[in-house]
Each structure stands twice: as structure tokens, then as C-alpha cells.
C-alpha positions in Angstrom: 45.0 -147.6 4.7 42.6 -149.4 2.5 43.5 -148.0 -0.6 47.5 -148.9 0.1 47.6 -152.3 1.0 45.1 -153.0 -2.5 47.0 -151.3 -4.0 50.8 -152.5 -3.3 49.1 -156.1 -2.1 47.9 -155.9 -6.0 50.4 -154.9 -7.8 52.8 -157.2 -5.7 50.3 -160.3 -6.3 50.5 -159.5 -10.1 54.5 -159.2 -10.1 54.8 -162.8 -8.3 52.4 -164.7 -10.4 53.9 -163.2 -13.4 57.0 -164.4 -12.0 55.4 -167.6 -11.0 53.9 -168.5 -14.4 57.9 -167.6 -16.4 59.1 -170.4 -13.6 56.6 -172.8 -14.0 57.6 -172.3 -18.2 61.4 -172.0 -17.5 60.8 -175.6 -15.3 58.8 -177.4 -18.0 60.8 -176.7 -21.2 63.8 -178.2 -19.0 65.6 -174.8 -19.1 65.9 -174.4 -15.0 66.5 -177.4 -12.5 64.3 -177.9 -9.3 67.5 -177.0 -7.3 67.5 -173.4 -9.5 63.4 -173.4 -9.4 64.1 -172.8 -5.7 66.8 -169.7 -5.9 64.5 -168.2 -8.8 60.8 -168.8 -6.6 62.6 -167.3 -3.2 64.6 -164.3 -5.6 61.0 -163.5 -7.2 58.9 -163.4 -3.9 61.6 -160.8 -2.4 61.4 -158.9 -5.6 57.5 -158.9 -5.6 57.2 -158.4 -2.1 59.6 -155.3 -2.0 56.2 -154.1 -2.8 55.6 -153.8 0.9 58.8 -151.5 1.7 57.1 -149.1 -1.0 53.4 -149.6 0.6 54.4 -148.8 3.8 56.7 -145.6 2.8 53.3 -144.7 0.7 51.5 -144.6 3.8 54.1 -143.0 6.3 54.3 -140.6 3.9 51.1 -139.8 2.3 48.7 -140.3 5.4 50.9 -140.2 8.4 52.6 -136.5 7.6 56.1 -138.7 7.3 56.3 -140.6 11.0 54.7 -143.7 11.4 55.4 -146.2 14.2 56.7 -149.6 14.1 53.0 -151.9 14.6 51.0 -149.5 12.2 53.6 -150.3 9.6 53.7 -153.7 10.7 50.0 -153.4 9.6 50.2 -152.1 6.1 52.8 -154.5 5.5 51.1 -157.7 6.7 47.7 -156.7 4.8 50.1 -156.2 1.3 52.2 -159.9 2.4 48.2 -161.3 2.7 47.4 -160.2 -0.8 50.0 -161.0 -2.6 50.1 -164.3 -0.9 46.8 -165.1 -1.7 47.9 -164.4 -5.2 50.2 -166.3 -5.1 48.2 -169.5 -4.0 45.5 -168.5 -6.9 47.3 -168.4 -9.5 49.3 -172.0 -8.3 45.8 -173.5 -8.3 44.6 -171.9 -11.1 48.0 -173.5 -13.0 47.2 -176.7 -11.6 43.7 -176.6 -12.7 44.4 -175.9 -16.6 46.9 -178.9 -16.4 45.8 -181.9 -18.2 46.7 -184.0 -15.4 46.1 -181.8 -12.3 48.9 -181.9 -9.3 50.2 -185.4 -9.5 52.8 -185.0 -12.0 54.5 -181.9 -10.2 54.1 -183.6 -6.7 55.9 -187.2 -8.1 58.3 -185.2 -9.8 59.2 -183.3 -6.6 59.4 -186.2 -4.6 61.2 -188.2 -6.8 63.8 -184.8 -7.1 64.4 -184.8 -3.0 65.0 -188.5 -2.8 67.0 -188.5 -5.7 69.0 -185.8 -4.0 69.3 -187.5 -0.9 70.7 -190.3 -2.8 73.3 -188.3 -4.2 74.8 -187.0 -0.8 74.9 -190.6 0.4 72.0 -190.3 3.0 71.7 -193.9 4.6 68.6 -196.0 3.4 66.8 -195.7 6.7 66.9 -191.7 6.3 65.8 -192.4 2.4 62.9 -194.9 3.3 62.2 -192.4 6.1 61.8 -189.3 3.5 60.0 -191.6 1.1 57.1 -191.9 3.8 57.2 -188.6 4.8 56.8 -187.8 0.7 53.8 -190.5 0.4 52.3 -188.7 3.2 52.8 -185.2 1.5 51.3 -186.2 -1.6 48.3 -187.6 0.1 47.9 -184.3 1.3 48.5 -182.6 -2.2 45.7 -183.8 -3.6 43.7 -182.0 -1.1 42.9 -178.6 -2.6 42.4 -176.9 0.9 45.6 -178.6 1.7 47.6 -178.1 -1.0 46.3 -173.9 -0.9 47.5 -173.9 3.1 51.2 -175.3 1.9 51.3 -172.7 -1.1 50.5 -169.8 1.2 53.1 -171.1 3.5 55.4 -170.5 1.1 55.3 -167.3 0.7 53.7 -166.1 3.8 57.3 -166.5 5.9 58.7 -164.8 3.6 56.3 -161.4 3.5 56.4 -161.8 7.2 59.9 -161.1 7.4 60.0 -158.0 4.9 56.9 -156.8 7.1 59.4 -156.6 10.3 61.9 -155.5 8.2 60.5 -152.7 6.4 57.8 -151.6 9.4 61.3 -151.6 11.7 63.4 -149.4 8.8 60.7 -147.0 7.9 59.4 -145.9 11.3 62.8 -143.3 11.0 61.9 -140.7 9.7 65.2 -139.7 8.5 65.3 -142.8 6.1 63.9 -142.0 2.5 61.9 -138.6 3.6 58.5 -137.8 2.2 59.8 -135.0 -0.7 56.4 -132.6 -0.8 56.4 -130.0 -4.2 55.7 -126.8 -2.1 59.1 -127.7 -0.2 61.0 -127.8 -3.0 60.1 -125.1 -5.0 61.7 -121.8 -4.0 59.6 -119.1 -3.0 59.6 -115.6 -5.0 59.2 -112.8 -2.5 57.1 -109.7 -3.6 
């Protein structure tokens, strides 16, 4: 099981901070909006985290002789979701840390992009003043790096969670994607 999760928890870490990292461009050169940051983050952790679908299916099939129950997927899946989250939160601190000024700009320009919002709906002033607080208190814990990690990972984490259940609940039927083994499919010549 090992050898499974590193490797679909791996390759599904490297396909969301590659995804990450075109964002994060996409974002700074002005060419995608915080509203679109959003669709695009969300689109590319399912995308990366398909990942565990395939690691699981690798394992039913490879190491289970094609049957594998519900919480044994659930396991393989949650050990590839942990990876790749992990990854995820890496490679967001390791962004932060070759920025000149470190977290603060992204955090005041997040904030400043939810009140801004708010704004625009018509939210009443107490519910603005009352988001404003709650945004002071978000960027005090921000600059935290133990925080900030925790909140990253919480990102993603809900997210692998739900493909786990998914995927673990799909995949313990046999009858859905069956393992294909050569010697099946090659006719045999009788002598």
C-alpha cells in the first residue's frame, strides 16, 4: 500500500502545485480575478486529486485480486489526499517565502477583495465592520507560519476527503472499471 499512496499522493502533489504556481501567475499579471482564482483553485484540486480514484483502483486491482472493501479504500485514498495536501501547503509557503514581501500583500489584498464584495451586494455596515474584525483577526493569524500552514491544508484537505468517500464508495464494486489482466485477454492456441 506504501508504494501506491507515494506514488498517486506524489504525482497528485506535483499536478496541484503546478496548478497552484500557473494561478498564483494568472492572479498577479491581472489576467484572472479572486472571484475566478476561486473556480480555477477548487477546478484544479479535483483535477489533481482524481489522483486518488486512480490510486485506489491501482490497489484494488493490483494487490487486492480486483475486490477491495469500502474502509481499505478509504485508506489508500486518505494517505494520497494527505500527500498531496501537504504539497499543496509546501509549495504555498514556499511561494510566500521567495516573495519579496512575504504574506501581507496577498492577505490585505484578500481582505480588501471580501469587503469590497460585501460592499457591492449592499451588506449593512454593521455586517461590513463585523467582517472587517473578523479579517484583522485572520491576518493576525496569517502571519503565523504554523497558522497560515493549518488554513492552507484546510483547504484542500475537505476537499480530498470527499473524493476519498467518493471513490473508496464507487470502487469497492467490482463490476465498475475491472482489473483487465494480459493472460485473460489473449486467446489461447490449443495443441
Amino acid at each position: 500500500m506504501r508504494k501506491v499512496t507515494l506514488i498517486f499522493g506524489l504525482l497528485s502533489g506535483a499536478i496541484i502545485s503546478i496548478l497552484m504556481v500557473i494561478g498564483i501567475m494568472l492572479g498577479e499579471n491581472g489576467l484572472i480575478s479572486f472571484d475566478f482564482s476561486e473556480l480555477v483553485g477548487y477546478g484544479s484540486m479535483v483535477i489533481a486529486l482524481s489522483m486518488i480514484f486512480f490510486g485506489i483502483k491501482s490497489y484494488r486491482d493490483n494487490y487486492q485480486q480486483g475486490a477491495i472493501r469500502f474502509w481499505k479504500g478509504f485508506q489508500v485514498g486518505i494517505l494520497i489526499a494527505l500527500i498531496a495536501s501537504l504539497m499543496y501547503g509546501l509549495t504555498w509557503e514556499a511561494y510566500l517565502l521567495t516573495r519579496p514581501a512575504g504574506s501581507v500583500p496577498f492577505i490585505d489584498k484578500y481582505s480588501d477583495f471580501v469587503i469590497n464584495k460585501m460592499k457591492e451586494k449592499g451588506a449593512s455596515s454593521d455586517k461590513i465592520d463585523q467582517k472587517i474584525k473578523e479579517m484583522d483577526r485572520v491576518k493576525i493569524m496569517y502571519q503565523n507560519p504554523v497558522m497560515r500552514f493549518g488554513m492552507t491544508i484546510m483547504e484542500i484537505l475537505p476537499v480530498g476527503i470527499l473524493i476519498t468517500l467518493i471513490s473508496a464508495a464507487l470502487l469497492r464494486k467490482k463490476e465498475l472499471l475491472p482489473a483487465h489482466h494480459l493472460e485473460r485477454d489473449i486467446p489461447r492456441l490449443e495443441t
